[in-house]
MDAnalysis code that builds the backbone (N, CA, C; Angstrom):
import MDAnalysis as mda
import numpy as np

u = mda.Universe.empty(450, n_residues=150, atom_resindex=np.repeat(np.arange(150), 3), trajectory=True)
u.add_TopologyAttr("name", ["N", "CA", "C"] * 150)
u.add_TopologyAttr("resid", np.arange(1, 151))
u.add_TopologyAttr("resname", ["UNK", "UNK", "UNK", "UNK", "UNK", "UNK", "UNK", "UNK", "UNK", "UNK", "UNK", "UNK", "UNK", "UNK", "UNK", "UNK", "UNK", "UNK", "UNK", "UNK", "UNK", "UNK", "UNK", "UNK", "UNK", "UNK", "UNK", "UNK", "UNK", "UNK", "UNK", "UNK", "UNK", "UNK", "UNK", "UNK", "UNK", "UNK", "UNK", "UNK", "UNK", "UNK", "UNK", "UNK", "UNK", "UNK", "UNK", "UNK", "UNK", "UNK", "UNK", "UNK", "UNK", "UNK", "UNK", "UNK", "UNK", "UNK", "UNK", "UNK", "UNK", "UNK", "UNK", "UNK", "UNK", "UNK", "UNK", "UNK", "UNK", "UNK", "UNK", "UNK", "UNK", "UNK", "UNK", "UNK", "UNK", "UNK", "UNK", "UNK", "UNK", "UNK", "UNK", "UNK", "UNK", "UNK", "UNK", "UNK", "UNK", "UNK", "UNK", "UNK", "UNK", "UNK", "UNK", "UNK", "UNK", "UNK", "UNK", "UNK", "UNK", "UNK", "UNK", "UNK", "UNK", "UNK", "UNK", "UNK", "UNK", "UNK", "UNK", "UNK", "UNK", "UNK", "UNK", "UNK", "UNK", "UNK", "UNK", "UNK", "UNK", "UNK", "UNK", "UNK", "UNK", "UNK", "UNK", "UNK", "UNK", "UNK", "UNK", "UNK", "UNK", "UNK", "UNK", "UNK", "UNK", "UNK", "UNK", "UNK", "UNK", "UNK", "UNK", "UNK", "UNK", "UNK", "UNK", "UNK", "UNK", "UNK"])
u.atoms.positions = np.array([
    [9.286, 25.860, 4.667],
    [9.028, 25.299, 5.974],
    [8.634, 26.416, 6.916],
    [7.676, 26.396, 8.095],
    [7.159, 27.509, 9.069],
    [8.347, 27.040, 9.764],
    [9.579, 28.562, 10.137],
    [10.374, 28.349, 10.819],
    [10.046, 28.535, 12.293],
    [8.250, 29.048, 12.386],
    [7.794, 29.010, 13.751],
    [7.584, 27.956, 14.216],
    [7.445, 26.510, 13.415],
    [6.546, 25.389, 14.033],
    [7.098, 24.108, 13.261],
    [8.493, 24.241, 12.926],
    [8.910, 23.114, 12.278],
    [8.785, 21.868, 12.355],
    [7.791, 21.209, 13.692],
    [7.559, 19.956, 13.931],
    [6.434, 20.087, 13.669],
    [5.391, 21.012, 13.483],
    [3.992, 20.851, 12.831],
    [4.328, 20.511, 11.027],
    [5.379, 20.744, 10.884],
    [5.718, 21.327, 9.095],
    [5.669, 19.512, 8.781],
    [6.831, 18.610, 9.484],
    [6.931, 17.150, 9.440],
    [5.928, 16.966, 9.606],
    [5.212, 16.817, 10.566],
    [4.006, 16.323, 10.831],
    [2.953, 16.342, 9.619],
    [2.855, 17.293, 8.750],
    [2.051, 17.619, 7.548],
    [2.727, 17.019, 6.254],
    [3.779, 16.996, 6.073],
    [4.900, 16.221, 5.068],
    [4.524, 14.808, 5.259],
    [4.651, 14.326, 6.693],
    [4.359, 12.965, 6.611],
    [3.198, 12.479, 6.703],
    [2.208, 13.411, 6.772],
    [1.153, 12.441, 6.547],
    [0.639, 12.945, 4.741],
    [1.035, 13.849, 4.456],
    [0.735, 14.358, 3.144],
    [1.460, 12.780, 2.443],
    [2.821, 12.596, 2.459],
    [3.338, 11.603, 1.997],
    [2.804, 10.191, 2.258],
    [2.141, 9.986, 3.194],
    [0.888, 8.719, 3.610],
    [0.036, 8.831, 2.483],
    [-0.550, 10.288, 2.527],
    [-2.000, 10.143, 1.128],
    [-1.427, 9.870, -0.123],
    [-0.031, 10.707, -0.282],
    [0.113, 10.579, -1.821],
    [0.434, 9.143, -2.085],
    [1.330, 8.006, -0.973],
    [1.515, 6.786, -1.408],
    [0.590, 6.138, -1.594],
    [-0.865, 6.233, -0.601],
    [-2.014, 5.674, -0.960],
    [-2.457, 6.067, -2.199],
    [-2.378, 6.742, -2.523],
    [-3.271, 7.329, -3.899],
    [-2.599, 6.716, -4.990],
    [-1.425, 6.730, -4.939],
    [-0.045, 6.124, -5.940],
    [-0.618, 4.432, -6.031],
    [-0.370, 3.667, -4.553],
    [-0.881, 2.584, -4.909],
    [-2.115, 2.065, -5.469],
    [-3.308, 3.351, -5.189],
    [-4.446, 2.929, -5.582],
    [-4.591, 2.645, -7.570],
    [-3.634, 3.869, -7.876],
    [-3.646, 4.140, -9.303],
    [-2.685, 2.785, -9.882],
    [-2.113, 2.636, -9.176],
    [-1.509, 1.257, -10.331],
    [-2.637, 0.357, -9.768],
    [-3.203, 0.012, -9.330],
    [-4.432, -0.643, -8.546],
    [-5.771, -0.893, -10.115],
    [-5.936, 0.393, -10.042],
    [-6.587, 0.487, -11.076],
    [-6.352, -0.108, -12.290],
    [-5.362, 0.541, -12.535],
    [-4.824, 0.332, -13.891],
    [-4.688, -1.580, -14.100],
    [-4.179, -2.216, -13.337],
    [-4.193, -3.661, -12.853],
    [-6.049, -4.399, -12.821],
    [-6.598, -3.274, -12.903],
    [-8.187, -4.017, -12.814],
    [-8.023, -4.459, -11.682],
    [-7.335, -3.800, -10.158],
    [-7.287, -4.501, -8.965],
    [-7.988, -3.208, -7.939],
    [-8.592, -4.216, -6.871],
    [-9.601, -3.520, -5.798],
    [-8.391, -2.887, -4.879],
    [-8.845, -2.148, -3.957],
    [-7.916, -1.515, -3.720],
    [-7.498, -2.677, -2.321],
    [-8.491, -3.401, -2.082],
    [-7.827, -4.520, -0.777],
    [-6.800, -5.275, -1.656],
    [-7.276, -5.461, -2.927],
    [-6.310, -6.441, -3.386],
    [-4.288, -5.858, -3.665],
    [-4.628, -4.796, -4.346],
    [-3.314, -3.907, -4.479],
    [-2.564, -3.300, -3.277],
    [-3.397, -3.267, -2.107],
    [-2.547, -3.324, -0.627],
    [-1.793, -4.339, -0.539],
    [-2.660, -6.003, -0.545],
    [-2.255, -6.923, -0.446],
    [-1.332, -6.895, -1.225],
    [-1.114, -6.814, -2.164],
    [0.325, -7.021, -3.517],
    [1.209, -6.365, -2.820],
    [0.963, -4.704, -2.464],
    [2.066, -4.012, -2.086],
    [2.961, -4.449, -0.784],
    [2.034, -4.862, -0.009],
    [2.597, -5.908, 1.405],
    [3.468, -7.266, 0.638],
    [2.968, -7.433, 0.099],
    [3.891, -8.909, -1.053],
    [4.999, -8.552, -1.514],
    [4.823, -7.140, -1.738],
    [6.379, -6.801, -2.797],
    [7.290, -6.647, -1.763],
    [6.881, -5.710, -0.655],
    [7.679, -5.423, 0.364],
    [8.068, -7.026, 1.682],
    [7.206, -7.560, 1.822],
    [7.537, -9.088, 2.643],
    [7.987, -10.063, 1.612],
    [7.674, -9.956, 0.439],
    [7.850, -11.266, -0.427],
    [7.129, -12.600, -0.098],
    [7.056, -13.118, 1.333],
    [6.553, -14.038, 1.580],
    [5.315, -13.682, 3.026],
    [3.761, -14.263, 3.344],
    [2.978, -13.733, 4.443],
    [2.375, -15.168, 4.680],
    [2.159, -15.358, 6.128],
    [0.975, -15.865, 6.101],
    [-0.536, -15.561, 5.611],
    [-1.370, -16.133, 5.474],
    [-2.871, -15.950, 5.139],
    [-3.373, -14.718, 6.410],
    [-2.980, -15.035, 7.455],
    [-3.353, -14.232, 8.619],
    [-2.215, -13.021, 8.919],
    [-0.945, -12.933, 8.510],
    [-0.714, -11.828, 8.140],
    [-1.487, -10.962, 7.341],
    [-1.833, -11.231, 6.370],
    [-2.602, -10.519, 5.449],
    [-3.565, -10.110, 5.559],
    [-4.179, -10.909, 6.359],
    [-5.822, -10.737, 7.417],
    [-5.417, -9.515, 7.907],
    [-4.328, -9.451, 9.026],
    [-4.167, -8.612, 9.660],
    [-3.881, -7.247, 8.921],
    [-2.845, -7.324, 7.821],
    [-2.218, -6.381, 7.191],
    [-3.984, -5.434, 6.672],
    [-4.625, -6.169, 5.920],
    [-5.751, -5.828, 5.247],
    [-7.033, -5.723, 6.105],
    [-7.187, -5.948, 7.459],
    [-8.487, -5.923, 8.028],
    [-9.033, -6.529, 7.490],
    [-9.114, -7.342, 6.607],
    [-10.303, -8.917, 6.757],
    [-10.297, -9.346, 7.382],
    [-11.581, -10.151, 7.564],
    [-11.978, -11.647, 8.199],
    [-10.953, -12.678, 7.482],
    [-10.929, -13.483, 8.147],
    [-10.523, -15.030, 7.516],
    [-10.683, -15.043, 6.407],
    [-12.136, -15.089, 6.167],
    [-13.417, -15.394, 4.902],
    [-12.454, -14.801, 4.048],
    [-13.143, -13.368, 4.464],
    [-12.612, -12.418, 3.071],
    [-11.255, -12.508, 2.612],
    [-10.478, -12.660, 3.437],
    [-9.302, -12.751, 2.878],
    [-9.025, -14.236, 2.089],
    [-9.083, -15.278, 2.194],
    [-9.457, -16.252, 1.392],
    [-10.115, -15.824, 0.267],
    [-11.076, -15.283, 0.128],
    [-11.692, -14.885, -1.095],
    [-10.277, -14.240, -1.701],
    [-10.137, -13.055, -1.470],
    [-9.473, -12.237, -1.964],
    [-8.047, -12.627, -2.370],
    [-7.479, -13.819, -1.231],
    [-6.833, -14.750, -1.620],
    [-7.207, -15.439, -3.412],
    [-7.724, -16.176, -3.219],
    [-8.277, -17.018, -3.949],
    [-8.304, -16.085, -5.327],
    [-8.871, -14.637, -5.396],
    [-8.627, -14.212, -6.740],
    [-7.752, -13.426, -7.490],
    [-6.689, -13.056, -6.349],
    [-5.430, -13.149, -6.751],
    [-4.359, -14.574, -7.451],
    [-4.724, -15.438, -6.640],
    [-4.267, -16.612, -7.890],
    [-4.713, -16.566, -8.580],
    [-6.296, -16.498, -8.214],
    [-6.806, -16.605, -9.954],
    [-6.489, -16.223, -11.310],
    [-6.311, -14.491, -10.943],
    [-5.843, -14.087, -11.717],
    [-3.675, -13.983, -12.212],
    [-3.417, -15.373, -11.161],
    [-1.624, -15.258, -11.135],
    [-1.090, -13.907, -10.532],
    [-1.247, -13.637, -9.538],
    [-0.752, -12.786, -8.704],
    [0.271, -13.439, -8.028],
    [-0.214, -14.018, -6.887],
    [0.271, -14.986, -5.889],
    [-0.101, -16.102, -6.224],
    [0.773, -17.250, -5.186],
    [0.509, -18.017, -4.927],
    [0.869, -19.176, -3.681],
    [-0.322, -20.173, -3.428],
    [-0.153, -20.752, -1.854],
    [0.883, -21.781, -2.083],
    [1.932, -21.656, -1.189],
    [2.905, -22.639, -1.179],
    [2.941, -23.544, 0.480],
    [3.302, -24.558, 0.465],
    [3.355, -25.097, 1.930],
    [4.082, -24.473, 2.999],
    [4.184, -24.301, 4.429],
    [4.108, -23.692, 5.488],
    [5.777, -24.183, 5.994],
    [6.699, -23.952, 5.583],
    [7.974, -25.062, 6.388],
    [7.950, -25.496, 7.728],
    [7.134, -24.355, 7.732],
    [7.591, -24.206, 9.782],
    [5.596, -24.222, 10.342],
    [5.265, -24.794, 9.827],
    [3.771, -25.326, 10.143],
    [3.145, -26.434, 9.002],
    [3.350, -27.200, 9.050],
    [2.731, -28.439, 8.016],
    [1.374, -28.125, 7.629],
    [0.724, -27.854, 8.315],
    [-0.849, -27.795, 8.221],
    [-0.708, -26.224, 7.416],
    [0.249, -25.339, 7.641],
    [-0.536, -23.756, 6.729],
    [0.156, -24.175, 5.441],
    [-0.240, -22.796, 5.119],
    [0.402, -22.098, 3.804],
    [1.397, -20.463, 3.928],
    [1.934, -20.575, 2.915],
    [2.603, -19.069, 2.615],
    [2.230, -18.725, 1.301],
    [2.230, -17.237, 1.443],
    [1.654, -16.805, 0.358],
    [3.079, -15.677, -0.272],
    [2.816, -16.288, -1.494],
    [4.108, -15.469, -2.149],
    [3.782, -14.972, -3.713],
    [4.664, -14.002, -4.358],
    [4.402, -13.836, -5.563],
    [4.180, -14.265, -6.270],
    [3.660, -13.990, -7.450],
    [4.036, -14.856, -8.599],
    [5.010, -14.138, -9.279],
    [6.173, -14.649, -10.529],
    [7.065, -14.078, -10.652],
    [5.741, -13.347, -12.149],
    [5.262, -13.615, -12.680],
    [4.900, -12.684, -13.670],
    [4.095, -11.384, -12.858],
    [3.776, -11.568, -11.470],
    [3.170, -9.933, -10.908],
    [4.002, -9.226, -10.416],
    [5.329, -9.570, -10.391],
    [6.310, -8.603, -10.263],
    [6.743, -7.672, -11.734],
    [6.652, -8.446, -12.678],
    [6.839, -7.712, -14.253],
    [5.427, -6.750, -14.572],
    [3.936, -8.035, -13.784],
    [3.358, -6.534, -14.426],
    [2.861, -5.225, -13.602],
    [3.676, -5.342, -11.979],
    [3.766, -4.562, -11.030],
    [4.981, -3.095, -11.365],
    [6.239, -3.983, -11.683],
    [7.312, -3.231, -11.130],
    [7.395, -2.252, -12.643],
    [7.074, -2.203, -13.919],
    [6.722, -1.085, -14.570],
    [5.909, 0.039, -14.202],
    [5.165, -0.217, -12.996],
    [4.256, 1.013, -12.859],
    [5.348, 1.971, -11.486],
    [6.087, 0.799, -10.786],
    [7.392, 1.463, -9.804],
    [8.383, 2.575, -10.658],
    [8.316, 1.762, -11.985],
    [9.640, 2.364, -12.710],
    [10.038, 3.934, -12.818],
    [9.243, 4.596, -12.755],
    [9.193, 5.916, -12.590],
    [9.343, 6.611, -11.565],
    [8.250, 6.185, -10.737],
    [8.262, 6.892, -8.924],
    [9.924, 6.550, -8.695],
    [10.615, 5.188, -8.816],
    [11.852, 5.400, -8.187],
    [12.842, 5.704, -9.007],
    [12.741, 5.851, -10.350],
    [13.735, 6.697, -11.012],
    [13.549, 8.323, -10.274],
    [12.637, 8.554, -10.295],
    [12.719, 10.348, -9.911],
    [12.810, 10.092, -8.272],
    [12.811, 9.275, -7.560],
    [13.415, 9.301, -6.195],
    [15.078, 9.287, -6.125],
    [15.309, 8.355, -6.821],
    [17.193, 8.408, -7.045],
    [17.388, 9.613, -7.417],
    [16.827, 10.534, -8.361],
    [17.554, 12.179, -8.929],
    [17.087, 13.159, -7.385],
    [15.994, 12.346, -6.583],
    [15.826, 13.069, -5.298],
    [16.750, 12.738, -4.354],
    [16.980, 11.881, -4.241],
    [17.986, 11.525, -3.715],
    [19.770, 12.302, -3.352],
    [19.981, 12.229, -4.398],
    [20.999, 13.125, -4.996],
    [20.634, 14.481, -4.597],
    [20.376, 15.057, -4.599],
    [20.283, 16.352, -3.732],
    [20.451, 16.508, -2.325],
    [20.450, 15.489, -1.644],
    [21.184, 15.349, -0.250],
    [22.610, 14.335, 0.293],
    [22.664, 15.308, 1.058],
    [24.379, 14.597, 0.929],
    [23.964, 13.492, 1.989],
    [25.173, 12.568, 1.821],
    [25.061, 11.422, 2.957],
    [24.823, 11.508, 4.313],
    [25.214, 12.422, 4.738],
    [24.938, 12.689, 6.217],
    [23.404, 12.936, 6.498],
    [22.706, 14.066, 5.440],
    [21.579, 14.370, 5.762],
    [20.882, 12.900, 5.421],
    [21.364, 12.331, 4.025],
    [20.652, 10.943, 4.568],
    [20.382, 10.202, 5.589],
    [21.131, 10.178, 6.122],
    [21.262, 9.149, 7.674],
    [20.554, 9.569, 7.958],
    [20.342, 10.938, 8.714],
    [19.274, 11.839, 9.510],
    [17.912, 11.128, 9.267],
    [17.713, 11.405, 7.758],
    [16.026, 10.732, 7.587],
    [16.312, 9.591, 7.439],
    [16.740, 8.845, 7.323],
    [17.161, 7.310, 7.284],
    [15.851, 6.984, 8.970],
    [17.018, 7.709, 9.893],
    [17.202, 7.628, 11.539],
    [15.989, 8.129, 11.883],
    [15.134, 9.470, 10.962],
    [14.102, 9.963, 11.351],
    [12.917, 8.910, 10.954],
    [12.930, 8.355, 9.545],
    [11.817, 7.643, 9.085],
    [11.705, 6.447, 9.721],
    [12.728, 5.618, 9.945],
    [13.052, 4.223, 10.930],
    [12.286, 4.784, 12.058],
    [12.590, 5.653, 12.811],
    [11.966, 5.907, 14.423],
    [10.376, 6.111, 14.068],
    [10.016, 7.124, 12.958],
    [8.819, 7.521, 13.000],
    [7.898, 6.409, 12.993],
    [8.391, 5.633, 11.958],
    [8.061, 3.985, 11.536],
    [7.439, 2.905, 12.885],
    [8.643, 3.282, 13.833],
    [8.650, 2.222, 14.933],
    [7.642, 2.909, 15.558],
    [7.643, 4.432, 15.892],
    [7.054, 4.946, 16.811],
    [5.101, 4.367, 16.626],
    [4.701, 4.266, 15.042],
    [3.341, 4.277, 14.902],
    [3.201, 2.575, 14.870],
    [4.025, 1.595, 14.468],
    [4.135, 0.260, 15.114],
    [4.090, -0.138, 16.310],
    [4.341, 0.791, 17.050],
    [4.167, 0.563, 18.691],
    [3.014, 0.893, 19.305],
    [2.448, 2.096, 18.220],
    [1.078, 2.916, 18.876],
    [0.224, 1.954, 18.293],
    [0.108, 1.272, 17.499],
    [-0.704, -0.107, 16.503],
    [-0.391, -0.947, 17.486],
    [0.459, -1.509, 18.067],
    [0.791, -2.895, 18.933],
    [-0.429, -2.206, 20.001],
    [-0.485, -0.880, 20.937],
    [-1.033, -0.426, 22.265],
    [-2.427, -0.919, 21.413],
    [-3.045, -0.035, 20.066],
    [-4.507, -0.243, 20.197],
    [-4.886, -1.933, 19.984],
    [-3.893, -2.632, 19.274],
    [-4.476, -3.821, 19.220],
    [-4.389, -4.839, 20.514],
    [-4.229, -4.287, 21.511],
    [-4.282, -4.983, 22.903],
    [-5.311, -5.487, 23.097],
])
């Protein structure tokens, strides 16, 4: 770590850790025969479990259109699928399918086995810390996303 500039040092960690997760998701992406809009979309699925159509719009920068498409060939291929809206009659929700979690969560199996042995190298307290640091950092660029989408 530059003990001259230790908030430039985070600053480079976390966005270094932005590219490598992108790159991570892109590669099981691949490997899935999936576009990389589509394997965002999954990864937003694993983590919400359940979205609207226009969540996903949003999550992914599509149009409507496109996302329908892109919709559409994720069922196709049993990814997801559209279920009725509880709390809107007229939508849909979009949720897993349980076989794209089996042929998703083998390509996880690794990254979070060697996160748990990372893990373990910090004691509980310093956990909290980044717990407290990643939560804030989190909120902080959710808030700067809420200002530009005004």
């Amino acid at each position: 770590m530059n003990k001259d500039n230790p908030r430039h040092e985070v600053f480079g960690a976390m966005q270094s850790f932005g590219v490598n997760s992108v790159m991570f998701r892109n590669a099981i992406g691949k490997k899935l025969g999936l576009n990389i809009t589509d394997i965002g979309c999954l990864n937003y699925m694993l983590i919400k479990t359940k979205s609207t159509p226009g969540e996903l719009s949003r999550y992914t920068g599509l149009t409507s259109g496109a996302t329908t498409s892109m919709l559409d060939r994720l069922e196709k291929l049993r990814f997801i699928r559209r279920v009725p809206n509880p709390k809107d009659r007229r939508g849909t929700m979009i949720e897993l399918q349980p076989e794209a979690r089996s042929m998703i969560l083998p390509f996880l199996a690794g990254a979070q086995a060697a996160q748990q042995e990372l893990l373990k190298e910090f004691s509980d307290d310093e956990l909290e810390i980044v717990t407290r640091f990643v939560n804030s950092f989190s909120t902080s660029i959710q808030d700067q996303t809420d200002q530009i989408d005004l």
